[in-house]
C-alpha positions in Angstrom: 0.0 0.0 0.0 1.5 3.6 -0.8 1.4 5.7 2.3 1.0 9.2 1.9 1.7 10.7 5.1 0.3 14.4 6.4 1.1 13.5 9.9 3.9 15.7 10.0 6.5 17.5 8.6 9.2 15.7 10.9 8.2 12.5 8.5 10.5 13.8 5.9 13.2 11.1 4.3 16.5 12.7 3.2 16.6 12.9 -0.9 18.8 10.7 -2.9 20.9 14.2 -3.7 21.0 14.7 0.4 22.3 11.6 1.1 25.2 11.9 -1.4 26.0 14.9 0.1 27.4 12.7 3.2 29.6 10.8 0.7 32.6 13.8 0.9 32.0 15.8 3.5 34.9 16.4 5.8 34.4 15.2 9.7 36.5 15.7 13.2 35.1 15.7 16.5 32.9 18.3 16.7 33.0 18.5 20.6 37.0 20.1 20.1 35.3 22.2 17.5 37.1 20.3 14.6 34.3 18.8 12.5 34.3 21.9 9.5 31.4 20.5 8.3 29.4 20.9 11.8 31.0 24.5 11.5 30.1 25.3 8.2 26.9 25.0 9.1 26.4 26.9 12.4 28.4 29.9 10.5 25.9 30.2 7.8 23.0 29.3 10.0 24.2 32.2 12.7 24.4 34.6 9.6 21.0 33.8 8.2 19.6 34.5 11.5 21.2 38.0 12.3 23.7 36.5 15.4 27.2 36.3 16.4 27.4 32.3 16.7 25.3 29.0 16.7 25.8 25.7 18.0 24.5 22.5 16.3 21.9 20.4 18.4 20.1 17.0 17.9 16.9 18.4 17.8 15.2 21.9 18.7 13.4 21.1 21.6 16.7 21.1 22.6 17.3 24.0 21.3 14.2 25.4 23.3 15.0 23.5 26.5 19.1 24.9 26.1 17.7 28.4 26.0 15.5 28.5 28.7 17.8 27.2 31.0 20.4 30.0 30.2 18.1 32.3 30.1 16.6 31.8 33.2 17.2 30.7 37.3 14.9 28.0 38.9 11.8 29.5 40.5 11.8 32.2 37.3 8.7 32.7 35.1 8.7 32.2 31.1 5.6 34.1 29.2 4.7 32.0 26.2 1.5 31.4 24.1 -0.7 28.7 25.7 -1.0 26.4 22.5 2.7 26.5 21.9 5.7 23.7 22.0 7.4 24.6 24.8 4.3 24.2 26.7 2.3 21.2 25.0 5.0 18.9 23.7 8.1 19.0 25.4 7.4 16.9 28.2 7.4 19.5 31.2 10.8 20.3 30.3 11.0 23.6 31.8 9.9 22.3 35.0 12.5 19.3 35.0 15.6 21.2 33.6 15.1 24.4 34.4 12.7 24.6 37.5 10.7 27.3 36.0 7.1 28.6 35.8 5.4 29.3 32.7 2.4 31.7 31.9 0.7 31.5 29.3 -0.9 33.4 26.9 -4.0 32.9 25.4 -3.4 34.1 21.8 -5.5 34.1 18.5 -3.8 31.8 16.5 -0.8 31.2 18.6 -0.3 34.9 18.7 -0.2 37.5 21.1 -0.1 41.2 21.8 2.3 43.8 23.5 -0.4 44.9 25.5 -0.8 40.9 26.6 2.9 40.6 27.7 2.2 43.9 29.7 -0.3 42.2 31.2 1.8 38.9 31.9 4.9 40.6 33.7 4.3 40.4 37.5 5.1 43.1 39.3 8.9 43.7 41.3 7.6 41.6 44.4 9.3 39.3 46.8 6.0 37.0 46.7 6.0 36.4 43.2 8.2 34.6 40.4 10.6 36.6 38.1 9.6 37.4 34.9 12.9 36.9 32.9 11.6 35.2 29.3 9.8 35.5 26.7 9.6 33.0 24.2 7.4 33.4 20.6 6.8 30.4 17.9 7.1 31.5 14.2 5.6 30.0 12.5 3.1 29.2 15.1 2.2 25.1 15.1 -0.8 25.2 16.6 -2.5 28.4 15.4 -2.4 26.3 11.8 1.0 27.5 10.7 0.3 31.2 11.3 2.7 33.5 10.5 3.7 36.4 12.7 3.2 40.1 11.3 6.3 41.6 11.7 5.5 44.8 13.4 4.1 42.5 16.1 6.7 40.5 16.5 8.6 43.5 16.9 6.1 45.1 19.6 6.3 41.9 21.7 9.9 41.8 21.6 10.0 45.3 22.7 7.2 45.0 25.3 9.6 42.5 26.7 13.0 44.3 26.6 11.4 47.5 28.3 11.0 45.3 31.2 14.3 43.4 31.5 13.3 40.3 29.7 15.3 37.9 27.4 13.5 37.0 24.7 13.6 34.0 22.7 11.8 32.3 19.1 11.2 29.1 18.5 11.8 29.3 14.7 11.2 25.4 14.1 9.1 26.8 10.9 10.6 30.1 10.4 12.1 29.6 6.9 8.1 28.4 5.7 7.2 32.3 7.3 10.3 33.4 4.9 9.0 31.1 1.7 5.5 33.2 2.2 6.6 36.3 2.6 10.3 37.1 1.5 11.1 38.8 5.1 14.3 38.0 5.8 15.0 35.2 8.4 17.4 37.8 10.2 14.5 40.6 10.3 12.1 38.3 11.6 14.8 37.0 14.3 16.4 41.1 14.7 14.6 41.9 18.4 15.1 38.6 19.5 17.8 37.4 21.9 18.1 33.4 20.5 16.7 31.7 17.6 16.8 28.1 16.1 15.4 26.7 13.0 15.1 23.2 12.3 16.1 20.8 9.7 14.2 18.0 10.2 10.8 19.6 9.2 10.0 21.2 5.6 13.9 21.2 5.0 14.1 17.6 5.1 16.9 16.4 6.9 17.0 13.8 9.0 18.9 15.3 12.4 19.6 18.3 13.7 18.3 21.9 14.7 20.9 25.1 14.9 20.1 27.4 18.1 21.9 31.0 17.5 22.4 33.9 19.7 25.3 36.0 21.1 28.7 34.4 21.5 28.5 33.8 25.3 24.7 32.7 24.7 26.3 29.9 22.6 29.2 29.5 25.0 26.9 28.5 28.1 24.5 27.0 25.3 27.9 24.1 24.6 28.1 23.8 28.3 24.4 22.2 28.7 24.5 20.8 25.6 27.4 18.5 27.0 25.3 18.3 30.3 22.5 17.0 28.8 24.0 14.8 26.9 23.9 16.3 23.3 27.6 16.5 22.6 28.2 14.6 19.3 31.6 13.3 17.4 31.6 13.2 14.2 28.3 15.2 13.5 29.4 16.3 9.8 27.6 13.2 8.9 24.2 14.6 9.1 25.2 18.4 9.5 26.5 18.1 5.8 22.6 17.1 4.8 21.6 20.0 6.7 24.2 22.3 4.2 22.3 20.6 1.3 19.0 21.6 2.7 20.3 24.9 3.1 21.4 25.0 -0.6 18.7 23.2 -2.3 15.4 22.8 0.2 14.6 26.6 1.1 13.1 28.0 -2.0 10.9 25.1 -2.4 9.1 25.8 0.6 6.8 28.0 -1.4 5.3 24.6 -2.6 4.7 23.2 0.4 3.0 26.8 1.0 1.1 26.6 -1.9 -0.3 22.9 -1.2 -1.6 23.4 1.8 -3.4 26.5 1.2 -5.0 24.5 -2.0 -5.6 21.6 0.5 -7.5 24.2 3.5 -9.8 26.0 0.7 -11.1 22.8 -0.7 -11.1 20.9 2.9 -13.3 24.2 4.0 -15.8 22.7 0.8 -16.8 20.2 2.9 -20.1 19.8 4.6 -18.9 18.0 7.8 -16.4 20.8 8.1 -17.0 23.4 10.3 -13.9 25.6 10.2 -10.7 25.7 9.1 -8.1 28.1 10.4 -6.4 30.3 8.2 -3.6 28.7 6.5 -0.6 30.7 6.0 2.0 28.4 5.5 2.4 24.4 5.5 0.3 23.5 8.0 -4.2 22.8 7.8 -6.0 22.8 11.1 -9.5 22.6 10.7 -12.7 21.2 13.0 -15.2 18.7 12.4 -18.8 19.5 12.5 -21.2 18.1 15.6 -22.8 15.7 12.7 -19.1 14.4 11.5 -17.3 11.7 13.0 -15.1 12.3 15.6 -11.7 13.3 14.8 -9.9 10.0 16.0 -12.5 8.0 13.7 -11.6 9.9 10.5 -8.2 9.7 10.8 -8.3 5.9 12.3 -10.4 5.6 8.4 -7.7 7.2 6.5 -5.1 5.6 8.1 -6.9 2.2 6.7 -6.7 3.9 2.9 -2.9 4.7 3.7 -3.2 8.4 4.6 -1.9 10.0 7.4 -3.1 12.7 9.1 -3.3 14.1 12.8 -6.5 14.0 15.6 -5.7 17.1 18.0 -8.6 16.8 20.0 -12.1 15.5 19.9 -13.1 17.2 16.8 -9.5 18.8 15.2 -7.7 17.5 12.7 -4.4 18.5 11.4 -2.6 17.7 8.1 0.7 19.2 7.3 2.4 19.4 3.6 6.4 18.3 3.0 8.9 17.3 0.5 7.6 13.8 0.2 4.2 14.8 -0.5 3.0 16.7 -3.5 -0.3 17.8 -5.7 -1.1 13.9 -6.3 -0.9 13.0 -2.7 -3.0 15.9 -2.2 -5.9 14.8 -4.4 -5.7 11.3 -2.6 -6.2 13.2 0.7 -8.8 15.1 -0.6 -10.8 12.2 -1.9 -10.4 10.2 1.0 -11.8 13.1 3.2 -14.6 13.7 0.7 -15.5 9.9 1.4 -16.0 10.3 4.9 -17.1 14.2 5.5 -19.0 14.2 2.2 -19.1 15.3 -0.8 -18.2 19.2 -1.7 -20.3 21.5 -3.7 -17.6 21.8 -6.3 -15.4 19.1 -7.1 -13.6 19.6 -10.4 -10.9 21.5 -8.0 -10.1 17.7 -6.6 -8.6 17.4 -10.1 -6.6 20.6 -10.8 -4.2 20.2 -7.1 
């Protein structure tokens, strides 16, 4: 059975072209600095994203968990968006590494406002945590990919800063906001403290995540890494995909864009649909109708056809677009959805994805 898989963009298999690019790549231990492959990368990665140095890591919630931990002291408060990673998929890790507290925000979208972070700063009081970070997603996962406007990015940031906070991005999907809107990766990152972009997702390697910041950011950033076990050898190995993906993966980005926007107009067709949320870049989030099966059903059904697709909730479903799955995949989807929500009021478009 062919498998087209939505799941995720994490479900991405390294190209043949990626995988030859291991073939002569140079190596050394990177944890004495002397893999020039491993440093190749977190040059060009630190210089994409507007900072003075970068450190390689195995994956970015590592690259989350590494920066709240230097960012912060135990007993500390982090302000984030209440839908985001940190919060909802990394296993308490703020609690267990760094002995923090998190607020959250509720956003629209898995975005907030300045005046929201105002509101989120506790006052200078001996009873109450610190409020030291703030941390932003952009692309934001769970607000269906949404992208960030840039002045409000900005305002947050700001917000932040004007109170003595560090402020931090998860940029796991950062270059898909770049693909959409040709704002530099550097602009989007310029008020923030520490970024990170990941490789694994729409750029379709198989390892890794870079975490930039300031040069004694990344210094105590190497010094957990090795605590936490993260130090690597010969990491060329996969950081010389993550080169490839850096040459060849970025502009094609727009397609995965393009897909899933095709994908959430004609998913928002169907009758046992009762919203989907805007789609901005790769990702489709959208909620069943009270007369639809429940979420876990319809994707238990296409799993059975060989499609895979997400259940967040009761009644949400998410499907997100990648390298390994293109226009044809998308009609398949869109068929097998049709079978089981019914049938759209126009369905020539299931032909032209």
């Amino acid at each position: 059975m062919t498998i087209y898989d939505f799941y995720a963009d994490t479900k991405t298999r390294p190209t043949a072209e990626m995988r030859k690019a291991v073939l002569n790549c140079q190596v050394g231990d990177e944890q004495k600095d002397e893999d020039p492959t491993t440093s190749e990368l977190c040059a060009r990665v630190a210089e994409l994203l507007g900072k003075e140095a970068a450190v390689f890591l195995p994956s970015g919630t590592m690259c989350n968990e590494i920066a709240i931990k230097v960012h912060t002291n135990p007993g500390d408060e982090v302000i984030c968006e209440q839908s985001c990673h940190i919060i909802n998929f990394e296993t308490g890790g703020p609690a267990a590494i760094s002995g923090v507290m998190i607020r959250a925000i509720e956003g629209r979208n898995g975005i907030f406002t300045a005046d929201q972070v105002h509101a989120s700063i506790r006052p200078n009081s001996r009873y109450m945590p610190e409020s030291t970070l703030l941390c932003v997603e952009q692309t934001a996962n769970m607000g269906g990919g949404a992208i960030w406007p840039l002045e409000q990015l900005d305002s947050v940031a700001m917000a932040a800063k004007d109170a003595g906070l560090a402020t931090h991005m998860d940029g796991a999907r950062l270059m898909n906001a770049v693909a959409k809107t040709g704002i530099p990766a550097a602009r989007y990152a310029q008020h923030y403290d520490t970024v990170w972009i990941d490789f694994t997702k729409g750029l379709g390697a198989p390892v890794g995540a870079v975490l930039a910041g300031s040069q004694e950011f990344i210094i105590q950033a190497w010094r957990l890494k090795q605590r936490l076990g993260g130090a690597m050898r010969q990491s060329g190995i996969v950081a010389s995909m993550c080169l490839h993906a850096l040459d060849h993966h970025v502009e094609r980005l727009s397609d995965d864009n393009a897909l899933a926007a095709h994908l959430g107009q004609e998913i928002a067709k169907l009758p046992m649909v009762d919203q989907v949320l805007p789609v901005e870049t790769n990702i489709v989030i959208f909620d069943l109708a009270d007369n639809a099966p429940s979420a876990a059903e319809v994707v238990e059904q296409l799993k059975a056809e060989g499609i895979l697709t997400g259940a967040f909730g009761e009644r949400r479903i998410r499907v997100v677009t990648h390298i390994d799955v293109n226009p044809a995949a998308g009609r398949v989807l869109l068929q097998g959805l049709s079978r089981l929500l019914g049938t759209p009021k126009t369905e020539e478009a299931f032909n032209d994805a």
